[in-house]
N, C-alpha and C positions, 0 to 999 in steps of 0.2 A: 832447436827443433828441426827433423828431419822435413823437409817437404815433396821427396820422391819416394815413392812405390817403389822404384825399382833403380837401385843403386848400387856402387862397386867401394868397398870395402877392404883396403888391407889388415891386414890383424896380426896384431904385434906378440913377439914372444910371451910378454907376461899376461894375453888375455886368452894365449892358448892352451897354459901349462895349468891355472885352477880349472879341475877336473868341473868344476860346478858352473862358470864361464862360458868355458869350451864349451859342454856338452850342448847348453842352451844357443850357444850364438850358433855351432851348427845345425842344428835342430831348426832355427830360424832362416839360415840359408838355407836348409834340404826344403822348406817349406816355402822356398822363392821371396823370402821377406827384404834379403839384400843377395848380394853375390858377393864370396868371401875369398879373396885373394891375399899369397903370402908367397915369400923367396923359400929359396932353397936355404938363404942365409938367415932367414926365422925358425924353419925345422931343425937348424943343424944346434941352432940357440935352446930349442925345442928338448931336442934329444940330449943333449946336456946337464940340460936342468935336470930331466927324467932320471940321467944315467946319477946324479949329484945324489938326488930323492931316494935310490937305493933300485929301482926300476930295472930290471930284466935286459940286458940286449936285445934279446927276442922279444920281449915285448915292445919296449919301444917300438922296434921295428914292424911289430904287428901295428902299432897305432899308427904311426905315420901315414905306413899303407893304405889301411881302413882311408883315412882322413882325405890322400891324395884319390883312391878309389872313386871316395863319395862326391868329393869334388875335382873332377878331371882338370876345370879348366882353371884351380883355383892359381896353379903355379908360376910367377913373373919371369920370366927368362930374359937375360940382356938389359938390366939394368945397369948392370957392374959399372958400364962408364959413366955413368949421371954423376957415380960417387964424388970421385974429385973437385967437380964444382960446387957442390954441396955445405953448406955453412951449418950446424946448427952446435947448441951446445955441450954437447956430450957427441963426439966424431963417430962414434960407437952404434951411432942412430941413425948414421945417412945411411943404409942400405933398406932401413924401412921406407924412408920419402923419397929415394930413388925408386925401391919398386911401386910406389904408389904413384906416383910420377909418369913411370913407364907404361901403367896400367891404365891411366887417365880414371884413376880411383877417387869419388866425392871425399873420402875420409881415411883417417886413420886413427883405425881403432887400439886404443894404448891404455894402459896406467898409468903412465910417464908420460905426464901432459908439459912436466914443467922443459922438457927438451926438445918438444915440439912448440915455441913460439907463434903464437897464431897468427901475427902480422908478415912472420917468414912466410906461412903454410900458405897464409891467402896470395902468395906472389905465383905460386904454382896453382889455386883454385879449388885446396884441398882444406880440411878442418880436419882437426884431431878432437877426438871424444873419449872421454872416459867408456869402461865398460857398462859400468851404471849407466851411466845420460846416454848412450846407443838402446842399450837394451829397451830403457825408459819412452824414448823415440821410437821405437818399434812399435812398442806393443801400445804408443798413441795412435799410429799411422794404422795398424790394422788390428786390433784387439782379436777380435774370433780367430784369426789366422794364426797370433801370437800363442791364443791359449793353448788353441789345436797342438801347436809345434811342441809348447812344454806340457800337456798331456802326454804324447807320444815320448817324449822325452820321461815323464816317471812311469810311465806302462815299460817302458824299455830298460828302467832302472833296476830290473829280477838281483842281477849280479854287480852292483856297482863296483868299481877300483877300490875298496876300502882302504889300503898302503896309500891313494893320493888323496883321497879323500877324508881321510883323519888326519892328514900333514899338513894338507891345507885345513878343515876346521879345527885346528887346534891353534891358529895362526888369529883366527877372527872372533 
C-alpha cells in the first residue's frame, strides 16, 4: 500500500506502451495523484515497440511529444553513469533503477517485477509495483480524485487508437 499523497514514480516501458495503462496512469498524474518520471532510454524502448506494433513514424512521434509536452518535468537526465554499478537480473533493466535512483523516485512502476528484486530495490529506498497494485493504491489513497481522472480519461476517449488498442485487447 501506497502511504503518500504525493510521490515520484518512474514508469517502465511495458506500463507505457498498453494504450489502456498509459492512458490512465497519465490521466492520474495530470490529476496530481503521483508525478510520473521516465529516461530517454524508456521512450526510445517506447518508440520501438510502437514502430514493431505497425505504428506511424509520425505518430509515434506525435505521442512522445504529446506525453513529454504534458509532462515537462517527467524526463531523468544523467543517470547514464549509475549504470555500471548496477546489479539486477536481467542487465537490460539497470537504466530504469538508475533513473529511478537519480530521481530520488518512491517506486518503479513495471510489469517485470521478477527483475526488479525487492530486497535489491529496498537498498536504494525504492519498491517496484505492478501496474495493477499502483493503480489499486491510487485510487485507495484518493478515490473521488482517481474517478475524476478516469472520467476525463473516457470523456476524452471520442477517437481512441483502435490499431493499439485491439493489439493489446486481443492479448488479454
Amino acid at each position: 500500500m501506497i502511504h503518500s499523497v504525493r510521490f515520484t514514480c518512474v514508469l517502465d516501458t511495458n506500463v507505457i506502451y498498453p494504450i489502456e495503462i498509459r492512458d490512465l496512469l497519465f490521466w492520474f498524474a495530470y490529476y496530481e495523484l503521483f508525478t510520473p518520471k521516465w529516461s530517454s532510454h524508456i521512450f526510445c524502448e517506447w518508440e520501438e515497440v510502437m514502430s514493431r506494433k505497425g505504428i506511424t513514424k509520425e505518430e509515434i512521434k506525435k505521442r512522445s511529444d504529446i506525453a513529454n509536452l504534458a509532462f515537462p518535468d517527467a524526463l531523468v537526465v544523467n543517470y547514464e553513469a549509475l549504470i555500471p554499478g548496477l546489479t539486477l537480473p536481467d542487465e537490460k533493466d539497470c537504466h530504469v533503477l538508475a533513473a529511478a535512483i537519480k530521481t530520488n523516485a518512491n517506486f518503479i512502476v513495471t510489469n517485470n517485477l521478477k527483475d526488479f528484486p525487492e530486497d535489491y530495490l529496498a537498498t536504494f529506498g525504492l519498491v517496484a509495483k505492478s501496474a495493477d497494485d499502483f493503480i489499486a493504491d491510487i485510487i485507495d489513497l484518493n478515490h473521488e480524485r482517481a474517478l475524476d481522472a478516469f472520467r476525463k480519461l473516457v470523456l476524452n476517449r471520442r477517437n481512441p487508437d483502435l490499431d493499439e488498442f485491439q493489439n493489446h485487447s486481443t492479448k488479454t
